[in-house]
VEXDREN-2710 file (C-alpha; in Angstrom, 1 decimal):
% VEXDREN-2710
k/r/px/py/pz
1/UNK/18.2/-16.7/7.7
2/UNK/15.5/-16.9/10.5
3/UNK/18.0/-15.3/13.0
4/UNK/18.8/-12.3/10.4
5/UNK/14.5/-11.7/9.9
6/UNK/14.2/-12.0/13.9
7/UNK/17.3/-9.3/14.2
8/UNK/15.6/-6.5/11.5
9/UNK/12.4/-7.5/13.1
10/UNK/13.8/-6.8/16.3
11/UNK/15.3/-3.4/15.3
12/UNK/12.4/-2.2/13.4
13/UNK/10.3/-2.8/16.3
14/UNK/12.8/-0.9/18.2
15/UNK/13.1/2.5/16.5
16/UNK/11.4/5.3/17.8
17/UNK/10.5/6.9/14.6
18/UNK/8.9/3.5/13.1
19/UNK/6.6/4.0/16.2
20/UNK/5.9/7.9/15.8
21/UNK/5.0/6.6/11.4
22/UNK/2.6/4.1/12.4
23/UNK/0.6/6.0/14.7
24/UNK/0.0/8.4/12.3
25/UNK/-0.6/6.0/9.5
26/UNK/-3.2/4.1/12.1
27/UNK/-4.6/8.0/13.0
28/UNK/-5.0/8.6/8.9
29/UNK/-6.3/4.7/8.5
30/UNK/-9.0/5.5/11.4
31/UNK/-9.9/9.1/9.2
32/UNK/-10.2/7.1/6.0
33/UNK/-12.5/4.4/7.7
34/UNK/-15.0/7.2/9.9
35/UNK/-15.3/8.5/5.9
36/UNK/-15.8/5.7/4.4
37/UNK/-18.6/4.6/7.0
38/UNK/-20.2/7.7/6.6
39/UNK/-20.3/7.6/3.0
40/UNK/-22.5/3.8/3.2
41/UNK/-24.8/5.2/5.5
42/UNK/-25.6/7.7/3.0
43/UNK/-25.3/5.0/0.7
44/UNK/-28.2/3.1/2.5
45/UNK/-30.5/6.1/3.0
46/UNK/-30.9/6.0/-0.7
47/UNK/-31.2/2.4/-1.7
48/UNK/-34.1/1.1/-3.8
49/UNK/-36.4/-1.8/-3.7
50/UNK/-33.5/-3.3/-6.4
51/UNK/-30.5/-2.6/-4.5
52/UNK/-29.4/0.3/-6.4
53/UNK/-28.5/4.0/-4.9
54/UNK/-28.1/6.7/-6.9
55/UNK/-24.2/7.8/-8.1
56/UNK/-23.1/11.3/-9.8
57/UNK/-27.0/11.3/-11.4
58/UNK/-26.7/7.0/-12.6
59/UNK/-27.8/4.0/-10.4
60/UNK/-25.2/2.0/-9.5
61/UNK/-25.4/-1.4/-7.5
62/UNK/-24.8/-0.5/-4.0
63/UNK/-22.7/-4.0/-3.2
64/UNK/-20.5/-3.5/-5.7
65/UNK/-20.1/0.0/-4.7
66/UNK/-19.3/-1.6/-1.2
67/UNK/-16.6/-3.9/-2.4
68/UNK/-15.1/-0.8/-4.2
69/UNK/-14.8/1.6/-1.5
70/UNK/-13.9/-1.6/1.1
71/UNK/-10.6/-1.7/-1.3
72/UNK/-10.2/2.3/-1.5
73/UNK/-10.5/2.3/2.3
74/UNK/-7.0/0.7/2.1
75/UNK/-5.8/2.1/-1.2
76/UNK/-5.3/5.4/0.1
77/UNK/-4.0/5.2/3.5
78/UNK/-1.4/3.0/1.8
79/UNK/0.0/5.6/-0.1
80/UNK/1.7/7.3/3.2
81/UNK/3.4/4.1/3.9
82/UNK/5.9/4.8/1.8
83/UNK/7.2/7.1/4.8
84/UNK/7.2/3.5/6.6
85/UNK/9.2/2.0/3.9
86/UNK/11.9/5.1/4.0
87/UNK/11.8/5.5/8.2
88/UNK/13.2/2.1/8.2
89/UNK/15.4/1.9/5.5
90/UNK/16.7/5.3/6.1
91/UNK/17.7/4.2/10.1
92/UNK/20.8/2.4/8.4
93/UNK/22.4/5.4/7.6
94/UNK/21.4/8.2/10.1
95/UNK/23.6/7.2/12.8
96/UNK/26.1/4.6/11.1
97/UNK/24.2/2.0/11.7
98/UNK/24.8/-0.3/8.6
99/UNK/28.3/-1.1/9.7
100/UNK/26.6/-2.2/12.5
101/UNK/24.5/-4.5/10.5
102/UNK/27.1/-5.8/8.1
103/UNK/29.3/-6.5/11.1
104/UNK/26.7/-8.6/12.1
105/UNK/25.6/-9.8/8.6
106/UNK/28.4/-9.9/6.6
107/UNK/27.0/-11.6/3.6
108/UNK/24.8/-8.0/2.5
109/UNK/22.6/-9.9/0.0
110/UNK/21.5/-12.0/3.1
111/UNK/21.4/-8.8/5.2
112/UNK/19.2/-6.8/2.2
113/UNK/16.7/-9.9/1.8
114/UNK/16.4/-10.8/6.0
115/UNK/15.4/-6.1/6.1
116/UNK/12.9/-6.9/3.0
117/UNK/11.1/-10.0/4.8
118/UNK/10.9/-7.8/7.9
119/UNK/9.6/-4.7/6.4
120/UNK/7.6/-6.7/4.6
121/UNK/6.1/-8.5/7.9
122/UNK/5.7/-5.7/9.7
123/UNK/3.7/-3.5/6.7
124/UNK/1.5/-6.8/7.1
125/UNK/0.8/-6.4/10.6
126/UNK/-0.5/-3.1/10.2
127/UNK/-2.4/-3.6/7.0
128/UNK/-3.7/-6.4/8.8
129/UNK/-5.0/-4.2/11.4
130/UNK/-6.1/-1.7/8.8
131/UNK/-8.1/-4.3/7.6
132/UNK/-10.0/-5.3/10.8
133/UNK/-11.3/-2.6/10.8
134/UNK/-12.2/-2.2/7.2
135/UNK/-14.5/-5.4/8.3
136/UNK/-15.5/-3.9/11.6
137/UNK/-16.8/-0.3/10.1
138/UNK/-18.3/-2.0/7.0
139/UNK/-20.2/-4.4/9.2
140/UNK/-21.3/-1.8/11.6
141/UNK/-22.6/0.3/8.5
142/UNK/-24.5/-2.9/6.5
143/UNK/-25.4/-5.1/9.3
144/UNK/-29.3/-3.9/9.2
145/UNK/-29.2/-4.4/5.1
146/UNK/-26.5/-7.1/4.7
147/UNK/-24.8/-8.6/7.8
148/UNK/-22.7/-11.4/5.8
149/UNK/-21.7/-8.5/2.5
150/UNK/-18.0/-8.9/4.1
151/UNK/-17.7/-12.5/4.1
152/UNK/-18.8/-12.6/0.0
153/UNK/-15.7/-13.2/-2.1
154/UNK/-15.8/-10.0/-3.8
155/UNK/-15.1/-8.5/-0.3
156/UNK/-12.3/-10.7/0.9
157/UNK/-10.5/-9.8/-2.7
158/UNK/-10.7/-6.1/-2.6
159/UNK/-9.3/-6.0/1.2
160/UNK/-6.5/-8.4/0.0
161/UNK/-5.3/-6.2/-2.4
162/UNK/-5.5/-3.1/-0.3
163/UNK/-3.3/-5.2/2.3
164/UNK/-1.2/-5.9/-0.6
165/UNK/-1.3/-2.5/-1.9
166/UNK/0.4/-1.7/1.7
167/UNK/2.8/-4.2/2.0
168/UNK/3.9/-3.3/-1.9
169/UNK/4.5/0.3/-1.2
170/UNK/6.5/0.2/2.1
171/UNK/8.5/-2.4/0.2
172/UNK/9.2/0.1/-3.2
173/UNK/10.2/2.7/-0.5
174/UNK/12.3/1.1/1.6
175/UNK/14.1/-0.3/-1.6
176/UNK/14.6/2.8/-3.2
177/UNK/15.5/4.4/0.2
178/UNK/18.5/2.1/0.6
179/UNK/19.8/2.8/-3.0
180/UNK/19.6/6.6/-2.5
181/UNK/20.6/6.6/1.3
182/UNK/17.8/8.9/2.7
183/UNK/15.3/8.9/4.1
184/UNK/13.8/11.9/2.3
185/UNK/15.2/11.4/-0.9
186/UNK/13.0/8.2/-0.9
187/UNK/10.2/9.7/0.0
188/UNK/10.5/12.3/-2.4
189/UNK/11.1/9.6/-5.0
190/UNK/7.8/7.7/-4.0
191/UNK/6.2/11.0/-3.9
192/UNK/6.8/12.1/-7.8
193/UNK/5.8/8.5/-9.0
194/UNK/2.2/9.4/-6.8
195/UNK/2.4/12.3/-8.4
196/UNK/2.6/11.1/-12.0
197/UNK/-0.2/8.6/-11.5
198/UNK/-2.5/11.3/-9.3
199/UNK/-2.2/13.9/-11.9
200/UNK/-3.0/11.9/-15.3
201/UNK/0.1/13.5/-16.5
202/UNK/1.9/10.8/-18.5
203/UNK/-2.1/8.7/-18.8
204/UNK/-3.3/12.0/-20.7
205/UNK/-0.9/11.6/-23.9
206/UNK/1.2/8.5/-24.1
207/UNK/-1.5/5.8/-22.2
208/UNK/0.8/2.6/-22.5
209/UNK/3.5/4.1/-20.5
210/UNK/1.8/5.0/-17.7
211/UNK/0.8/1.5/-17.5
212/UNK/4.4/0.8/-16.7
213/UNK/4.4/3.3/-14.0
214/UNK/4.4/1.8/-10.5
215/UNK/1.8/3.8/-9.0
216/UNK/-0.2/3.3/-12.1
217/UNK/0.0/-0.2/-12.1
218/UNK/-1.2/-0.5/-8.6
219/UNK/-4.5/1.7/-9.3
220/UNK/-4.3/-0.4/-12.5
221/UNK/-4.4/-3.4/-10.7
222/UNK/-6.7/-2.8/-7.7
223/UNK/-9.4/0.0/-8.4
224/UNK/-11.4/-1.1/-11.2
225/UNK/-14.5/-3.0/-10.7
226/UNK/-17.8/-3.6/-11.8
227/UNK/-20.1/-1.1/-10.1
228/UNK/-20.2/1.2/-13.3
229/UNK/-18.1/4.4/-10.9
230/UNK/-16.6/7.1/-13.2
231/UNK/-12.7/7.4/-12.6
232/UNK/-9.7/8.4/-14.2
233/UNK/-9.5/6.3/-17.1
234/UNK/-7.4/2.8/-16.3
235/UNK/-4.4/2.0/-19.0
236/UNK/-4.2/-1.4/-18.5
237/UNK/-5.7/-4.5/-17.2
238/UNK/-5.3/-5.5/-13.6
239/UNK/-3.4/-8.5/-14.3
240/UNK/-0.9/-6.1/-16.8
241/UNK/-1.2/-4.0/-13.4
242/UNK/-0.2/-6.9/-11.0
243/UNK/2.7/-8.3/-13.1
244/UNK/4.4/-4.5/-13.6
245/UNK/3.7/-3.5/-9.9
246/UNK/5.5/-7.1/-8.9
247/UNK/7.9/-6.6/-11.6
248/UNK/8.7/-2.9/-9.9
249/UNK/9.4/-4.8/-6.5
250/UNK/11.5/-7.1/-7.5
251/UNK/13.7/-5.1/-10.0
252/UNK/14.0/-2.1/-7.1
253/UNK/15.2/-4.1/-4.3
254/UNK/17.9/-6.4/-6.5
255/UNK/18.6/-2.7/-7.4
256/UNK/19.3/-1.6/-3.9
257/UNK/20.8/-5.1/-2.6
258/UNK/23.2/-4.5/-5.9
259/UNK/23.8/-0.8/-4.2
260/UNK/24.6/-2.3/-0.9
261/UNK/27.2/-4.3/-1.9
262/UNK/29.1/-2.1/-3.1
263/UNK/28.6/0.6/-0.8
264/UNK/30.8/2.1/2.1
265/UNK/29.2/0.7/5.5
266/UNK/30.6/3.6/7.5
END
């Protein structure tokens, strides 16, 4: 199995358009964090002698309010890596190059689970980069006030799940790529459920099932915090959000390694 995760590894790392898809995630990751940095200085120009800032007319606690927008930071960038997730699934079947892979793998569940592990590493990697920097620009922004804010717990949490988040995402695409067999059918795919969750559409009138949305679940699971910040209302509980948004992977790619098998490699 090691030599199958080193092989998809090995092609991901190898195709031109995985390359082109993470620079422009990194570019939109970089616009995210010069926002985000130059939202806590304004944050910090307003403080008072109690560590509250001012928010849409209500004091809120300006850590908290750091932990929050250190998750968000990641949050949103990760949406776009579901064109990650469906660049890399969507390679198998451009040029042929499944039969290729099941010549080479010819047990397909082996071959579906060694692509997920892959995938899954390399989303890592780049969240993991993501995340350096979520540290670095937060630092550079608090270090007059509060150098050691990133090291507190409630820091490490919300930049796990935004790393998470990532890795989650790439995985539903790629997933649901392989079971529709292109590339823009699964981003189109990712890109309704987004806009389901974005719009309030299905939150507005029937609540519990838009806890059960995947996209939901994830803003569900990772957004809500204690600072007291107005949002879209959540419709469930972050664990609820956690188990569906888990539930979501897992049931999509059994889906798609249920696809492949019974699928022509040509």
């Amino acid at each position: 199995m090691i030599n199958i995760i080193r092989s998809e590894f090995t092609k991901i790392m190898t195709l031109p358009g995985v390359w082109i898809v993470t620079g422009i995630l990194m570019a939109i990751g970089l616009l995210y964090q010069y926002q985000a940095f130059s939202m806590n200085e304004e944050t910090l120009q307003t403080l008072d002698a109690n560590g509250m800032h001012w928010w849409y007319g209500k004091p809120v606690y300006a850590e908290l309010d750091f932990f929050d927008t250190m998750g968000a930071v990641l949050f949103n960038p990760g949406i776009f890596f579901t064109i990650l997730g469906a660049v890399i699934a969507g390679a198998e079947f451009r040029t042929g190059q499944l039969g290729l892979s099941v010549l080479a793998v010819p047990s397909r569940t082996r071959f579906v689970i060694g692509k997920t592990i892959a995938t899954a590493l390399y989303a890592l990697i780049i969240g993991l980069i993501l995340a350096a920097m979520t540290f670095l620009f937060t630092y550079l922004s608090v270090k007059s006030w509060q150098p050691n804010l990133i090291w507190r717990p409630e820091a490490l949490m919300k930049v796990t799940g935004g790393v998470s988040f990532i890795v989650a995402m790439t995985l539903l695409t790629l997933g649901i790529t392989l079971i529709t067999k292109r590339t823009l059918r699964g981003i189109f795919v990712m890109g309704g459920a987004i806009f389901v969750t974005m719009s309030q559409v299905i939150a507005s009138f029937v609540p519990t099932l838009d806890a059960f949305m995947p996209i939901s679940a994830a803003r569900n699971f990772l957004l809500q915090s204690e600072s007291g910040v107005s949002g879209p209302p959540f419709t469930s509980s972050p664990e609820i959000g956690a188990t569906v948004l888990a539930g979501w992977i897992v049931f999509i790619l059994l889906v798609s390694m249920a696809v492949i098998q019974r699928r022509d490699a040509r």
